[in-house]
PDB file of the backbone (N, CA, C, O) and the ligand in Angstrom, with CONECT records:
HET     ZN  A 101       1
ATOM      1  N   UNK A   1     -20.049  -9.395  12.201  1.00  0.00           N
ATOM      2  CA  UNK A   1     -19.008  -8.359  12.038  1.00  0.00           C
ATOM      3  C   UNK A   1     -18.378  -8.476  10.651  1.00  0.00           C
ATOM      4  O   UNK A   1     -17.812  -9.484  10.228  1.00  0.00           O
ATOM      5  N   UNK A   2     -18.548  -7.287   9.971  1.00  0.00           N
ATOM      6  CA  UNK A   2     -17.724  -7.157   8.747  1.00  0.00           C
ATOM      7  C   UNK A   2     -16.514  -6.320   8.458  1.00  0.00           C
ATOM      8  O   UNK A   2     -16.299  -5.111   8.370  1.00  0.00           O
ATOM      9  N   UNK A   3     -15.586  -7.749   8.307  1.00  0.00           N
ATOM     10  CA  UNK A   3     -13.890  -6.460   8.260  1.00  0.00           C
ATOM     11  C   UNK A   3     -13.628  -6.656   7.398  1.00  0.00           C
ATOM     12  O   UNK A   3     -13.720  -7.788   6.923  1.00  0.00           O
ATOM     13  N   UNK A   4     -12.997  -5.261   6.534  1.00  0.00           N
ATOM     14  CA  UNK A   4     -12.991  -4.670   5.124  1.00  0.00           C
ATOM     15  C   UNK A   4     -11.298  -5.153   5.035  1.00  0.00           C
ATOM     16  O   UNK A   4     -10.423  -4.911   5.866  1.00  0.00           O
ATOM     17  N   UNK A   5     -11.198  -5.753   4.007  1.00  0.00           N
ATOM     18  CA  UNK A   5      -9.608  -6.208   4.449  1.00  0.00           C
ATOM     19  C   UNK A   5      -8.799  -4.332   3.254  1.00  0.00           C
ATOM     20  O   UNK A   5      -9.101  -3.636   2.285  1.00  0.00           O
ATOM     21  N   UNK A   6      -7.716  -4.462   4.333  1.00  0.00           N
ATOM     22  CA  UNK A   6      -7.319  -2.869   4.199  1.00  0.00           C
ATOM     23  C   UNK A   6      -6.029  -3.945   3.283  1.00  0.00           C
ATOM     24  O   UNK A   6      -5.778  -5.146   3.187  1.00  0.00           O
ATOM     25  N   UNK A   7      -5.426  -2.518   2.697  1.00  0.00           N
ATOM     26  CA  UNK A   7      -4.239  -3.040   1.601  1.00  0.00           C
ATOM     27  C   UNK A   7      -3.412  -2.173   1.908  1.00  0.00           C
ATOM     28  O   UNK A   7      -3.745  -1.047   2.279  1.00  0.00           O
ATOM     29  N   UNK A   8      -2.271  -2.551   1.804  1.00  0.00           N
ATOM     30  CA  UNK A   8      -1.130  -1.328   1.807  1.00  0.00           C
ATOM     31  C   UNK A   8      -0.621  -0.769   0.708  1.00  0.00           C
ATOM     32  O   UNK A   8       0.365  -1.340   0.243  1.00  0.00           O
ATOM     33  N   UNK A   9      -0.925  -0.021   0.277  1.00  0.00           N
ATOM     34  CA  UNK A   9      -0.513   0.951  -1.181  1.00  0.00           C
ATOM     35  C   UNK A   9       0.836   1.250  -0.991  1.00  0.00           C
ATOM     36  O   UNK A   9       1.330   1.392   0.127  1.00  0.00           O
ATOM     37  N   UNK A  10       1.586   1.374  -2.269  1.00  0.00           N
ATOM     38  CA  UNK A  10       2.901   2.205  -2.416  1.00  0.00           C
ATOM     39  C   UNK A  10       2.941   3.031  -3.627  1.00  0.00           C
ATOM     40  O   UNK A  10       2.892   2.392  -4.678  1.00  0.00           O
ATOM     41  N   UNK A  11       3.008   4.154  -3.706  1.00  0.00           N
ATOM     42  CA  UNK A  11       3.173   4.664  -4.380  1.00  0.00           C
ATOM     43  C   UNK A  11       4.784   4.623  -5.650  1.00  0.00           C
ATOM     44  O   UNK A  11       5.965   4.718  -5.316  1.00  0.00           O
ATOM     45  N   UNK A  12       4.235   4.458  -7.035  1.00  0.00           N
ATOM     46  CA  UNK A  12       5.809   3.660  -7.610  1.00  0.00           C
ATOM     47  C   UNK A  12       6.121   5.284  -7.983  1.00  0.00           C
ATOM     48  O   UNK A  12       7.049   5.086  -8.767  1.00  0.00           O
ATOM     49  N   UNK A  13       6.030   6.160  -7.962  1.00  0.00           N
ATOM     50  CA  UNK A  13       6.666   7.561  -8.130  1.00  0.00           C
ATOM     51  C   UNK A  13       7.675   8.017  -7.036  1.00  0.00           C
ATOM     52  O   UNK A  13       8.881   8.195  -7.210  1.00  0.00           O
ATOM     53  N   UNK A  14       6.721   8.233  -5.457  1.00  0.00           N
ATOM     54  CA  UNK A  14       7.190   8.636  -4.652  1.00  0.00           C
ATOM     55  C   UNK A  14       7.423   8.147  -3.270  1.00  0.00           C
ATOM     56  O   UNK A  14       7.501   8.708  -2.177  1.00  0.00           O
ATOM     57  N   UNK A  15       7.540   6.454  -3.828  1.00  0.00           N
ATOM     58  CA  UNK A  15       7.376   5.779  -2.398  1.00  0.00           C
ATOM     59  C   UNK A  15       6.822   6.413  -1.199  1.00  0.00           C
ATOM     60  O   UNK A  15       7.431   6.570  -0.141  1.00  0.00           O
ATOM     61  N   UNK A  16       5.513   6.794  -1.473  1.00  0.00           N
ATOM     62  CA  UNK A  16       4.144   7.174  -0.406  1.00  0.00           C
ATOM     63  C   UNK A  16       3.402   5.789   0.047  1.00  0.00           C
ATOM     64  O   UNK A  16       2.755   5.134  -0.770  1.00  0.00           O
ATOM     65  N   UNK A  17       3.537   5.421   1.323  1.00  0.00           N
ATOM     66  CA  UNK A  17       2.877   4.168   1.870  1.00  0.00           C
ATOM     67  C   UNK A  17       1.665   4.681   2.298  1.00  0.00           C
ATOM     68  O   UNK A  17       1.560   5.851   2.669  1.00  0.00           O
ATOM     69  N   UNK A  18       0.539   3.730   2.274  1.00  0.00           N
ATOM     70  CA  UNK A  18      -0.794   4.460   2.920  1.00  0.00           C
ATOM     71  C   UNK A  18      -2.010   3.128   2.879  1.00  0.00           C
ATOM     72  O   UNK A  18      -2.202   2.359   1.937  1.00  0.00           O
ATOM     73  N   UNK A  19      -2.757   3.154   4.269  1.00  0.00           N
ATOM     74  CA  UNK A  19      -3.504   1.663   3.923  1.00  0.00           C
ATOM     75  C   UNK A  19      -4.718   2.411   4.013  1.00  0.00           C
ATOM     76  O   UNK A  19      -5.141   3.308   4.743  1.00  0.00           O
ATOM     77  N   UNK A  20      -5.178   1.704   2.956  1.00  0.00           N
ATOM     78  CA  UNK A  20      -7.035   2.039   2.049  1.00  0.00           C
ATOM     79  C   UNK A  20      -7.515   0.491   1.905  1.00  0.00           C
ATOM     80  O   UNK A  20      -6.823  -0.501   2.140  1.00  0.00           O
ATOM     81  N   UNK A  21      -9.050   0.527   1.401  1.00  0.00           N
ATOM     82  CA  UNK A  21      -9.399  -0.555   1.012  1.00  0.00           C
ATOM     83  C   UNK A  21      -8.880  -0.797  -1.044  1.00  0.00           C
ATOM     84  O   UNK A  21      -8.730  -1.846  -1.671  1.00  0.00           O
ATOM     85  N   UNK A  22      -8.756   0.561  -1.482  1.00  0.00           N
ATOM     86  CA  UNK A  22      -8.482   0.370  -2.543  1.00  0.00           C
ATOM     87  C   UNK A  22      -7.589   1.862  -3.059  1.00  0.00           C
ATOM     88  O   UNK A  22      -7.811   2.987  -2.613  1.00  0.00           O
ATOM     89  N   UNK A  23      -6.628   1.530  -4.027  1.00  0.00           N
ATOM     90  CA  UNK A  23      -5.699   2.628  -3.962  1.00  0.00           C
ATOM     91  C   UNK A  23      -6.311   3.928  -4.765  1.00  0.00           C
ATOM     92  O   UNK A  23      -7.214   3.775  -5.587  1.00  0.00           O
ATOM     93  N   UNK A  24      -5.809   5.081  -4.497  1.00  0.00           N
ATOM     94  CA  UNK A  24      -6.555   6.165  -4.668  1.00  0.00           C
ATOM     95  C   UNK A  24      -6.271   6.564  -6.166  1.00  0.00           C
ATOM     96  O   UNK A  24      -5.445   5.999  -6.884  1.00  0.00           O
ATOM     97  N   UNK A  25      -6.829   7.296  -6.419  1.00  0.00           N
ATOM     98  CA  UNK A  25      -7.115   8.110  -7.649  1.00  0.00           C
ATOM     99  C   UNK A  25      -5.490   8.806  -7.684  1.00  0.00           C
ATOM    100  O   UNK A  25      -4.429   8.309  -8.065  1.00  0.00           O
ATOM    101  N   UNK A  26      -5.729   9.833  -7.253  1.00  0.00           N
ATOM    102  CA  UNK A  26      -4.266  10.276  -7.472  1.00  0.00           C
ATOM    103  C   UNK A  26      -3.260  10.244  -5.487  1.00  0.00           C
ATOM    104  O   UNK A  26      -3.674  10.270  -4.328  1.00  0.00           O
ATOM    105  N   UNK A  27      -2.380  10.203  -5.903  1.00  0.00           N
ATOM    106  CA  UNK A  27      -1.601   9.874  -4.422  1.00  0.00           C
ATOM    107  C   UNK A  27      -1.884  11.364  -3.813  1.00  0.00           C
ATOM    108  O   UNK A  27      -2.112  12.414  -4.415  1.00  0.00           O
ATOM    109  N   UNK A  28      -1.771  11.035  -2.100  1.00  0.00           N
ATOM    110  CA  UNK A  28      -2.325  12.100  -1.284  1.00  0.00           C
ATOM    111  C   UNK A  28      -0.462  12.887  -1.315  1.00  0.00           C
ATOM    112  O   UNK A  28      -0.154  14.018  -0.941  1.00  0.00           O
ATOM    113  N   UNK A  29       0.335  11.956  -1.810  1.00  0.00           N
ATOM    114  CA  UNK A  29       2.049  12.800  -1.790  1.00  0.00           C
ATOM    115  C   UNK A  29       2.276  13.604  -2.900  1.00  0.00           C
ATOM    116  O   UNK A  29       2.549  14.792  -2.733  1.00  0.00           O
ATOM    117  N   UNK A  30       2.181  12.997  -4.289  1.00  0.00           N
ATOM    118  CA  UNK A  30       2.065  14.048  -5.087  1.00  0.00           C
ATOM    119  C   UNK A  30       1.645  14.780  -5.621  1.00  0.00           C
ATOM    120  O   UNK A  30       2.155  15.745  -6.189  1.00  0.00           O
ATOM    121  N   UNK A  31      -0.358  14.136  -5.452  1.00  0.00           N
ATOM    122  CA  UNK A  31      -1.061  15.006  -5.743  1.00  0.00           C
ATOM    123  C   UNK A  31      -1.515  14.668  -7.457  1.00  0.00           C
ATOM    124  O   UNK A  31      -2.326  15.274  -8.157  1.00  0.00           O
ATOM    125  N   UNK A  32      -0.661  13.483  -7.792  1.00  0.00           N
ATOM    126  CA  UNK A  32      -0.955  13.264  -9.227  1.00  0.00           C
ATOM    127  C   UNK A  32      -1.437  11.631  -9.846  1.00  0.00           C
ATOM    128  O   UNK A  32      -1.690  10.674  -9.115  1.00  0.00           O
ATOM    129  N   UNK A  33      -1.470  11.622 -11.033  1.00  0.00           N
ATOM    130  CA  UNK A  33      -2.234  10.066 -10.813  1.00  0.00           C
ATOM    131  C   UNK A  33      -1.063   9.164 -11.410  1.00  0.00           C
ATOM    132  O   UNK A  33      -0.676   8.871 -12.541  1.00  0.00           O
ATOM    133  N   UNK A  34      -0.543   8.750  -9.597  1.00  0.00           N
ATOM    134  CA  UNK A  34       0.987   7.835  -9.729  1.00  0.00           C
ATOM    135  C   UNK A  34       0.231   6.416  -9.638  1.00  0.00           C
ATOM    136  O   UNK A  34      -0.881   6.163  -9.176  1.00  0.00           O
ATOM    137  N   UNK A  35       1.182   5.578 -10.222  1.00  0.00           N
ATOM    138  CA  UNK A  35       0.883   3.826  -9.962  1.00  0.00           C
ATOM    139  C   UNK A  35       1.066   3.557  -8.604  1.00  0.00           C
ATOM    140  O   UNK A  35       1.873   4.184  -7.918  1.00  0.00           O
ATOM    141  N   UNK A  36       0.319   2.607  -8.158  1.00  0.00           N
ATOM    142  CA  UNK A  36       0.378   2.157  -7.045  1.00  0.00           C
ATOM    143  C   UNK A  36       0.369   0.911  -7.160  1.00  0.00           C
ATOM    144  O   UNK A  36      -0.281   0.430  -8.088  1.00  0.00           O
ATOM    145  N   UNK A  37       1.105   0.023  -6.227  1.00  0.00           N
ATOM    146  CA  UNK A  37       1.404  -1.139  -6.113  1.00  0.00           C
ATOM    147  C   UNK A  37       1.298  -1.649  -4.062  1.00  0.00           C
ATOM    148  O   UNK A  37       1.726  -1.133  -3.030  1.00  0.00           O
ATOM    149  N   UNK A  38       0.635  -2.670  -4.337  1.00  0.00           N
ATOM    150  CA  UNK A  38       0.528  -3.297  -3.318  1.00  0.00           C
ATOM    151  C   UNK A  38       1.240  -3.799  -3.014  1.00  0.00           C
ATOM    152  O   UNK A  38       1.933  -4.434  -3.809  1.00  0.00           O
ATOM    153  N   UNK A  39       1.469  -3.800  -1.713  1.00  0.00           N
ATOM    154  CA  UNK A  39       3.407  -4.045  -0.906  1.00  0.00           C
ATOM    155  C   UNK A  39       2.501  -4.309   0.663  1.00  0.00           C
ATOM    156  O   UNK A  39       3.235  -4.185   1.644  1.00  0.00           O
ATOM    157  N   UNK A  40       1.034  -4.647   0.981  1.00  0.00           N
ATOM    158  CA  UNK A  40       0.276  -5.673   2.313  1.00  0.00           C
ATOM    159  C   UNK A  40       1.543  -6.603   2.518  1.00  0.00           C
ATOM    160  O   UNK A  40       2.343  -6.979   1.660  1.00  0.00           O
ATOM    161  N   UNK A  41       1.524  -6.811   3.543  1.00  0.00           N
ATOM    162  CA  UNK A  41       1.968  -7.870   4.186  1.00  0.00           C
ATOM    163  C   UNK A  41       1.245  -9.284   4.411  1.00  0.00           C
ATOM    164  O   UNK A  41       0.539  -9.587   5.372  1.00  0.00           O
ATOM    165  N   UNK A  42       1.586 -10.090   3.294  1.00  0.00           N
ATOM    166  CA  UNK A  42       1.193 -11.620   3.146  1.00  0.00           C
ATOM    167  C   UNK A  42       1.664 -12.545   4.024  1.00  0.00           C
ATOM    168  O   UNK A  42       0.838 -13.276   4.571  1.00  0.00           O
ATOM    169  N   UNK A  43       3.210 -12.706   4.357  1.00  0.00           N
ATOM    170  CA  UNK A  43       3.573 -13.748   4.705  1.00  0.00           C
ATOM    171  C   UNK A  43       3.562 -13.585   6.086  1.00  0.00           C
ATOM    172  O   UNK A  43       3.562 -12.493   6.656  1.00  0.00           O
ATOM    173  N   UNK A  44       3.549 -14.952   6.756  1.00  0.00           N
ATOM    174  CA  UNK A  44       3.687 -14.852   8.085  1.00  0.00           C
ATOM    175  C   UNK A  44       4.996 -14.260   8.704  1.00  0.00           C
ATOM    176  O   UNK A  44       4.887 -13.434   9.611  1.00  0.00           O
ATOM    177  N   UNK A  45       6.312 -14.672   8.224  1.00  0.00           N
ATOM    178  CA  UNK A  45       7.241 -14.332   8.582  1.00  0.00           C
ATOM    179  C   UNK A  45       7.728 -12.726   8.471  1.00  0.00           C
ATOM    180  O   UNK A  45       8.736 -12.276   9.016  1.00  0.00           O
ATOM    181  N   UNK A  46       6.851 -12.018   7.699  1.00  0.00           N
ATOM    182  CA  UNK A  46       7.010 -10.665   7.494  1.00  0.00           C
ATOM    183  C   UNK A  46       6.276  -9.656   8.972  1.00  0.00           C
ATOM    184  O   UNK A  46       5.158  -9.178   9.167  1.00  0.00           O
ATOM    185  N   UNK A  47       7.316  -9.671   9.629  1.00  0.00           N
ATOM    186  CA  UNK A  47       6.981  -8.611  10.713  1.00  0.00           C
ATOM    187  C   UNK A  47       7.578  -7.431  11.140  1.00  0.00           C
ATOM    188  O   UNK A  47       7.908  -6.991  12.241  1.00  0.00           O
ATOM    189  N   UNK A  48       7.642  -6.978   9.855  1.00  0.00           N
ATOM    190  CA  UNK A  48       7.552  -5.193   9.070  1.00  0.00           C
ATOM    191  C   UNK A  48       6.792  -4.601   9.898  1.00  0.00           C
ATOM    192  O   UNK A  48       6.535  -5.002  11.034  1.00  0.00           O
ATOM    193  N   UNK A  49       6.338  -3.488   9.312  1.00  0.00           N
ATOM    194  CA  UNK A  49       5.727  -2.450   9.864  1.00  0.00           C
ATOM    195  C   UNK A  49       4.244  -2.157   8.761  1.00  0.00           C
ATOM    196  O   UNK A  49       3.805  -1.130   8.242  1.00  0.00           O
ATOM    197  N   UNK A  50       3.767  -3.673   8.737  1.00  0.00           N
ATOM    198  CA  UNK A  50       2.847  -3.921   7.670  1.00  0.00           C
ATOM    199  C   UNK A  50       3.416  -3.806   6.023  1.00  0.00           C
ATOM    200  O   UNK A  50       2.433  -3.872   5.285  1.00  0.00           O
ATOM    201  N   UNK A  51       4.524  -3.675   5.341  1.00  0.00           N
ATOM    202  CA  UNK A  51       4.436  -3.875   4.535  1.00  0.00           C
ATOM    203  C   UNK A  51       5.881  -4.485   4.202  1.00  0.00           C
ATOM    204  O   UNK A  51       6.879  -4.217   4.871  1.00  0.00           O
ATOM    205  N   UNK A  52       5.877  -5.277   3.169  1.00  0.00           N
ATOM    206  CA  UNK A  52       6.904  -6.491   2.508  1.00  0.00           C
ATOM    207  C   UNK A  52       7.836  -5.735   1.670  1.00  0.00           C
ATOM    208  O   UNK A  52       7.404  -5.379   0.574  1.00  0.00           O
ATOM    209  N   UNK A  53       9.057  -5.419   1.992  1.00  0.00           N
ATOM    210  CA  UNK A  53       9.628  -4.837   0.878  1.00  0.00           C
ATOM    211  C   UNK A  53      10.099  -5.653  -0.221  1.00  0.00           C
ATOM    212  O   UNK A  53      10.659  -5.125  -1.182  1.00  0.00           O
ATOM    213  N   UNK A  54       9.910  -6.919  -0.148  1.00  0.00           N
ATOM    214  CA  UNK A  54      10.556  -7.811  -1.006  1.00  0.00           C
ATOM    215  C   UNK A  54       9.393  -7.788  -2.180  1.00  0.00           C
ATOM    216  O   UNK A  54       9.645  -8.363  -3.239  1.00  0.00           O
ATOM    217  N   UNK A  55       8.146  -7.138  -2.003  1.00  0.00           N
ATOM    218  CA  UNK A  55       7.357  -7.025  -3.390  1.00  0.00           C
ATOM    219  C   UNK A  55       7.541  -5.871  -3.880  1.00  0.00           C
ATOM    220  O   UNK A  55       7.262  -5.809  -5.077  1.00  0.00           O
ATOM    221  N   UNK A  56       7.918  -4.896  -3.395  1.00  0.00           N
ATOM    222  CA  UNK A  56       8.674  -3.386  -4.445  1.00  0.00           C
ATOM    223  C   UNK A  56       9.314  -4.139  -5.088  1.00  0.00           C
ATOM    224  O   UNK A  56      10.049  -3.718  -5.981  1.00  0.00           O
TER     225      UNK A  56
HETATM  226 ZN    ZN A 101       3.114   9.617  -5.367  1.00  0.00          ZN2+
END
């Protein structure tokens, strides 16, 4: 079995969350080509809603 480890994207324009294996070309929110930053959930103690706000 091969599992694709998924990432949680954030969009740094329009704080758009969205999990891919890799962040998109342009965001599916604005439609334009915003930065994205990974905000996955690493730590154990993080039991978010999959993503860490302490890395925004
Ligand atoms: Zn965006």
């Amino acid at each position: 079995m091969t599992q694709i480890p998924m990432v949680t994207w954030k969009c740094t324009k329009c704080g758009y969350t969205y999990t891919a294996e890799k962040p998109a070309e342009t965001c599916p929110e604005c439609g334009e080509k915003c930065e994205f930053v990974d905000v996955s959930c690493y730590t154990p103690d993080c039991a978010g809603p999959g993503t860490d706000d302490r890395l925004v």
